[in-house]
VOZA-325890 format. One record per residue (C-alpha): x, y, z. Coordinates in pm, whole numbers, padded with zeros to 5 digits, always signed. Layout:
// VOZA-325890
XYZ...
//
This chain:
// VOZA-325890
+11712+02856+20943+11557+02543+21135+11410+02329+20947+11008+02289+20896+10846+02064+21140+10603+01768+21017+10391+01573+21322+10293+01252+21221+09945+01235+21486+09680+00972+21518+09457+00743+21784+09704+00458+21875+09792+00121+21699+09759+00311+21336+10098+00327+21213+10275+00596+21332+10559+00520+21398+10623+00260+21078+10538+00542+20880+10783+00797+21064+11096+00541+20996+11010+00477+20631+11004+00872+20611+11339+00889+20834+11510+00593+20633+11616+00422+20960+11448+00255+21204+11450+00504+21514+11102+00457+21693+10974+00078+21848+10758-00052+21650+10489-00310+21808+10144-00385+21765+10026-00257+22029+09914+00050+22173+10105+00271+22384+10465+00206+22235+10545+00553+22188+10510+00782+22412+10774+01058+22371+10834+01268+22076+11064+01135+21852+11272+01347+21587+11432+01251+21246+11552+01516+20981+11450+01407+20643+11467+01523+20286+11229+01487+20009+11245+01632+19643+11556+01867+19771+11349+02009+20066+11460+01920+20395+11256+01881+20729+11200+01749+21062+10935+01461+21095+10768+01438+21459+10666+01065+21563+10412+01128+21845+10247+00902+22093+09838+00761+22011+09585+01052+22090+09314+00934+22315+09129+01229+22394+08886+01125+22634+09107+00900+22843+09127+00964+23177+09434+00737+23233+09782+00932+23317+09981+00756+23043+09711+00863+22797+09724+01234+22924+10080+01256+22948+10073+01135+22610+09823+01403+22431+10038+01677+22627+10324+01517+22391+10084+01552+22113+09968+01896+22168+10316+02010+22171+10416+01879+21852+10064+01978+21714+10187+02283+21838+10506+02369+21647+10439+02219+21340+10411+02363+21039+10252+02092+20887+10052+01769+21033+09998+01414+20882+09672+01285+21016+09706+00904+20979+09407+00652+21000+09393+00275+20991+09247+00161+20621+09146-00153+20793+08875-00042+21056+08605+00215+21022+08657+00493+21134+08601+00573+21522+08446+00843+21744+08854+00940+21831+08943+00972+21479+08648+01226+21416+08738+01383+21761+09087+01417+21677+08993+01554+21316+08808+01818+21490+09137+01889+21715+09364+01964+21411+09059+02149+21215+09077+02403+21516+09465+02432+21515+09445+02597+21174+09739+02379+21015+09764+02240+20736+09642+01848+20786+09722+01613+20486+09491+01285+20558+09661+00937+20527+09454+00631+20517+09706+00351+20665+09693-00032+20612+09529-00006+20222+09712-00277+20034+09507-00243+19719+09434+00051+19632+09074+00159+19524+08885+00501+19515+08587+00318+19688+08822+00245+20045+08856+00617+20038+08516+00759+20019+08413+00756+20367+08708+00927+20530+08557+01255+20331+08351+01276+20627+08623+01373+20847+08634+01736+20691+09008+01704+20622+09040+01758+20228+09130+01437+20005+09249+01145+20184+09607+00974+20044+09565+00574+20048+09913+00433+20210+10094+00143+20343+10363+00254+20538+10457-00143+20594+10523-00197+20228+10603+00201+20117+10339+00276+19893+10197+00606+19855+10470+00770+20105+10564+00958+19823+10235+01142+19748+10185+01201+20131+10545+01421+20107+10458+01565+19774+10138+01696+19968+10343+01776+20302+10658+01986+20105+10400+02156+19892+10299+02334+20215+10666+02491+20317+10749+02873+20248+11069+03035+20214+10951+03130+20617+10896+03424+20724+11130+03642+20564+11153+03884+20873+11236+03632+21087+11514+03511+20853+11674+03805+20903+11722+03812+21255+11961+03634+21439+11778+03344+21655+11956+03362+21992+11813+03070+22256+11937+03111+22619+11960+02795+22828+12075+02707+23184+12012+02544+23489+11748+02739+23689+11759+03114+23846+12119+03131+23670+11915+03474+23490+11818+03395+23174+11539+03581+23189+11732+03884+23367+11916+03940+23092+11686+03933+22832+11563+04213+23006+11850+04393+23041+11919+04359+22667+11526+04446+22583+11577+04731+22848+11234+04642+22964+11061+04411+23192+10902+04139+22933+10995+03812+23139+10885+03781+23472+11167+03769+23678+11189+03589+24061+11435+03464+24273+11219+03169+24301+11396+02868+24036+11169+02781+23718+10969+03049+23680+11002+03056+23298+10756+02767+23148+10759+02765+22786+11044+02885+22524+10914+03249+22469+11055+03433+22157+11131+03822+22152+11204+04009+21859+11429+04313+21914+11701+04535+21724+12026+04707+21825+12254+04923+21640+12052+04831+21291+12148+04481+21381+11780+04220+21414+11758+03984+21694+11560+03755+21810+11585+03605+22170+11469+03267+22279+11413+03300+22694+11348+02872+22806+11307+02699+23099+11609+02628+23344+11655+02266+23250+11733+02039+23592+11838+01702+23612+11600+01468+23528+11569+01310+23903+11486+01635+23954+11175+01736+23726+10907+01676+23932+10600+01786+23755+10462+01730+23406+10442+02091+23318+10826+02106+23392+10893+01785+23225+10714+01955+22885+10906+02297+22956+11245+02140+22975+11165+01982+22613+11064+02310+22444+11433+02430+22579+11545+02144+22393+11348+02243+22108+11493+02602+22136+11800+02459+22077+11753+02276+21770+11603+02617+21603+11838+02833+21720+12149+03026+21516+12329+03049+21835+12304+02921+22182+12387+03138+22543+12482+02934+22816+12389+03106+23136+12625+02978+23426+12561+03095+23739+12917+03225+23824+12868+03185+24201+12790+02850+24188+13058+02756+23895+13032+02544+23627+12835+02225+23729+12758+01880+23581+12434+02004+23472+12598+02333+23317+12834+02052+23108+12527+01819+23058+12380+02132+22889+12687+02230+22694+12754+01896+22545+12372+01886+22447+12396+02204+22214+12801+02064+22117+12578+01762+22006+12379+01990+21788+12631+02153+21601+12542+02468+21745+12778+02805+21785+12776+02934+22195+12896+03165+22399+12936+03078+22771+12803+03350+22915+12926+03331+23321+12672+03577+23517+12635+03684+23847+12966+03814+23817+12917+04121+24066+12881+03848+24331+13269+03740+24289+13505+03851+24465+13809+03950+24260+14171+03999+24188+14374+04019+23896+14398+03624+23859+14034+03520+23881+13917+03499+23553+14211+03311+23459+14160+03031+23758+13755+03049+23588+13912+03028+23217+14141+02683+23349+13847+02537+23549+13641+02595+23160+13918+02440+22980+13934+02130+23237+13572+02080+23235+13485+02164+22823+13776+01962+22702+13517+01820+22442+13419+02203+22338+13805+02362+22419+13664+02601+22122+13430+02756+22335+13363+03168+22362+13315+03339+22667+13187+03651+22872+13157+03773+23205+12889+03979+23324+12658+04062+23576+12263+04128+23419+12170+04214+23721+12407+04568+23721+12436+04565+23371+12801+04491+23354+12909+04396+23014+12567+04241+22930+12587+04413+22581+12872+04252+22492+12660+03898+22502+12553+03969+22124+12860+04108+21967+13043+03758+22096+12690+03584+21976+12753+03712+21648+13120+03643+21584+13052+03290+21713+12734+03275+21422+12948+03420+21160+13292+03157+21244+12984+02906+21204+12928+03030+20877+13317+03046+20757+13408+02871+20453+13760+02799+20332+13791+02741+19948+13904+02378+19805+14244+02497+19720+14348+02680+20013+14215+02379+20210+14401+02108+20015+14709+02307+20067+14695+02335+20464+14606+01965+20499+14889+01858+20261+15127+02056+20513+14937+01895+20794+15008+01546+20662+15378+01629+20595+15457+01806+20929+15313+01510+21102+15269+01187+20869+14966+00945+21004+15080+00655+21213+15146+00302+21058+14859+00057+21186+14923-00319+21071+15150-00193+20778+14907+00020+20628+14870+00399+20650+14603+00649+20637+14641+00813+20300+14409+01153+20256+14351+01207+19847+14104+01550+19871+13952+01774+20122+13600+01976+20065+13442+02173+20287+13054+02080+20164+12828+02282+20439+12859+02540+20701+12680+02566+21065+12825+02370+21178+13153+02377+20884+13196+02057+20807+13508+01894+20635+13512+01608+20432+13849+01415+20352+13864+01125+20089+14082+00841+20199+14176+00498+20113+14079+00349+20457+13849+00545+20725+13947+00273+20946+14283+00432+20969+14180+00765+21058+14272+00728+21430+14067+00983+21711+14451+01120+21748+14499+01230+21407+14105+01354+21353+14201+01566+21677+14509+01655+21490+14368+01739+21199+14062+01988+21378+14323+02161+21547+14520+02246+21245+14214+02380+21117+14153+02604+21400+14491+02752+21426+14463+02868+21029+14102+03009+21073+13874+03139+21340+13624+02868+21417+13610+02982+21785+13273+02944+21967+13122+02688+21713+13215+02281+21653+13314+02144+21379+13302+01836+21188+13544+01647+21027+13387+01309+20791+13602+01021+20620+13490+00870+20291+13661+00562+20157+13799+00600+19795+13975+00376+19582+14359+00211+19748+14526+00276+19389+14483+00674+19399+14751+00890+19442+14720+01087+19853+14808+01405+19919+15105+01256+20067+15219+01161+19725
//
C-alpha cells in the first residue's frame, strides 16, 4: 500500500522547505531566504512513531498573482493539495498574519482535509504568540521552529494521528498503473479489460490528462487500474497542463503494486520506452512489458525471439523483466496482461527464510570465492531478507568496500536462479560488521 501523503503548503519565504528536510532527515530541497526557491514538488518518505509517509515540499502560494512563475507554482500546489491525505499549513511566527495567509486558509478549509496549523519562526514559546492565528478557522495552532527543531514533534504527532488503516476495499485490490509514451493504447486496453468504453480513446497522442483510477473484478480476483498520461520527453512537453499530467503518471507510479509498460510494438522499444522503464526499476516496482499493437507485425516463427534479444540488449539493467504480446485493439491476449501482473506482484512479495538463505549464499561464496583487492577479501558473516516489494537482501560483511558491482551482480543472479523473482528488482545492501567475526566462508 503507498504510503500517506503529507503537503507541507504556505505563502512564500515561511519555511517550507527547512521544515520539509528536518522532517526528511536530509537536506533535499534549497533552502534560501528568499521567495520563489521552490518551485517543484519535492518528495521524501519519512517515518514517525513507527508510521511511515510521504512529506510533499511545495512551492509559496500566491493566490492572486498574476505572474507565470506564481501560477505555475499554485498549479504545483493544488496538486499536492490534491492528493494528500493530510496538509501542514505553515505561517511565519514573526509577521502578522497577511491577506494570503487568510486566503490560503480559506483554500484548504474548502478542500475538506485535514489542516494541522504551524506557526514558524517562534523561538520562545508563549500561549500569547498564538492567539491570533485562531482567526484563521484552522483548529489550534502548533508553535515551531523548524531552524532549531522544536515542536516538529507535536506537528507529526498531530499529522500521524490523522492516517487510517486506508480504505480497506482498496487494499484489497491489486493497484495496476499503465504508463507509456503517447497513443501506445493505454487507454485501449483498459477498455478492453473493463469491456466497456470508460477512457476516451483517439488516435490523436495525449488525450489522457490526469491519472484516472478504475476499480474492476475478474474471476473473483479485485483490480484496480491506473490509466496516465503518455509521458514524452521533456523537450517535448509543451504545455503546462501536460507538464502537470506527466507528473501525476509519475505519481501513479509511486502508488502502484505493479506497473504495465505499454510499448508500441510497431514503433519498438525507444529511448523514451527505456527512460520510462528505468524510472519504475528506480522505484522498486514489479512490471510487465506489455508490447501492443501486435496485430500490426508482420510475423514468422522467429519474431518474437529477434523482439525478446532487442529487450534483453536494451533492459540489460532490468534483464528480470516479464513480458506479453498483444494487440488491445483485437483483443489478442489482452487478458493475459493481469495474470503476468499478478505473478510479477506476488515474486515481489516472495520471501526466502534466514536459513535457507544463509545456505545458498554460503554455496555462492564457495563456488566462486570474492576477488582479493589490496590483500584483503570480502568476507559475508549473515544474510536476512528484512522487507519485500521490492525483496530486499541484506548481507553483513567485514568491509562493504569490498563488495565489488561484479560480485553484487553475482550474488543477484544466484538469487534469481534459486527463486522466481522474475518481473520485479531486487535489492541487495552491505552492512559493515566487526573484521574479527567468523564469514560464511569460514
Amino acid at each position: 500500500m503507498a504510503n500517506p501523503l503529507v503537503a507541507i503548503v504556505g505563502r512564500p519565504n515561511v519555511g517550507k522547505s527547512t521544515l520539509f528536510n528536518k522532517i526528511a532527515g536530509r537536506k533535499i530541497s534549497i533552502t534560501e531566504n528568499r521567495p520563489g526557491v521552490t518551485r517543484d514538488r519535492l518528495y521524501a518518505d519519512a517515518v514517525w512513531r513507527g508510521k511511515k509517509f510521504t512529506v510533499i515540499d511545495t512551492g509559496g502560494i500566491e493566490l492572486k498573482s498574476e505572474d507565470r512563475m506564481w501560477r505555475e507554482i499554485l498549479r504545483q500546489a493544488d496538486m499536492a493539495i490534491e492528493m494528500a491525505q493530510v496538509i501542514i499549513l505553515l505561517v511565519d511566527g514573526k509577521e502578522e498574519l497577511t491577506s494570503s495567509d487568510y486566503d490560503v486558509a480559506e483554500k484548504l478549509r474548502r478542500s475538506r482535509k485535514p489542516v494541522i496549523l504551524a506557526v514558524n519562526k517562534v523561538d520562545h514559546f508563549s500561549h500569547d504568540k498564538l492567539f491570533e492565528y485562531y482567526a484563521l478557522g484552522l483548529g489550534e495552532p502548533y508553535a515551531v521552529s523548524a531552524e532549531h527543531s522544536q515542536g516538529i514533534g507535536d506537528v507529526l504527532d498531530e499529522v500521524v494521528a490523522h492516517f487510517d488503516g486506508g480504505d480497506e476495499e482498496e487494499q484489497d485490490r491489486l493497484k495496476i498503473a499503465l504508463v507509456g509514451k503517447p497513443n501506445a493504447g493505454k487507454s485501449s486496453l483498459i477498455n478492453r479489460l473493463l469491456g466497456f468504453e470508460r477512457s476516451i480513446v483517439t488516435d490523436m497522442a495525449g488525450t489522457t490528462r490526469d491519472a484516472i483510477d478504475t476499480p474492476f473484478e475478474l474471476d473473483g480476483k479485485k483490480y484496480m487500474l491506473i490509466d496516465t498520461a503518455g509521458i514524452r520527453k521533456k523537450k517535448n512537453v509543451s504545455d503546462d497542463v501536460e507538464y502537470y499530467s506527466v507528473l501525476r503518471a509519475f505519481d501513479a507510479v509511486r502508488r502502484a503494486d505493479v506497473c504495465l509498460a505499454i510499448i508500441d510494438s510497431s514503433e519498438g522499444l525507444t529511448e523514451q520506452d527505456v527512460k520510462i522503464l528505468g524510472y519504475v526499476h528506480e522505484q522498486g516496482k514489479p512490471s510487465v512489458i506489455v508490447m501492443n499493437k501486435w496485430d500490426l507485425i508482420e510475423k514468422d516463427t522467429k519474431t518474437i525471439n529477434s523482439f525478446e534479444d532487442k529487450l534483453k540488449a536494451d533492459l540489460s539493467f532490468m534483464d528480470y523483466f516479464k513480458s506479453v504480446y498483444i494487440s488491445a485493439k483485437t483483443g489478442k491476449r489482452a487478458e493475459k496482461v493481469l495474470s503476468v501482473a499478478q505473478a510479477a506482484y506476488a515474486n515481489a512479495n516472495r520471501r526466502i527464510s534466514t536459513g535457507t538463505l544463509n545456505d545458498l549464499i554460503l554455496d555462492a561464496v564457495r563456488t566462486n570465492e570474492p576477488a582479493s583487492y589490496n590483500g584483503r577479501r570480502l568476507k559475508i558473516y549473515y544474510c536476512s531478507q528484512p522487507s519485500v516489494c521490492p525483496p530486499t537482501f541484506v548481507m553483513f560483511v567485514n568491509d562493504e568496500t569490498l563488495m565489488h558491482f561484479s560480485y553484487r551482480r553475482y550474488l543477484e543472479n544466484v538469487l534469481r536462479r534459486s527463486f522466481d523473482f522474475s518481473g520485479t528488482p531486487i535489492k541487495i545492501i552491505t552492512r559493515n560488521r566487526g573484521e574479527n567475526e567468523q564469514g560464511i566462508m569460514g
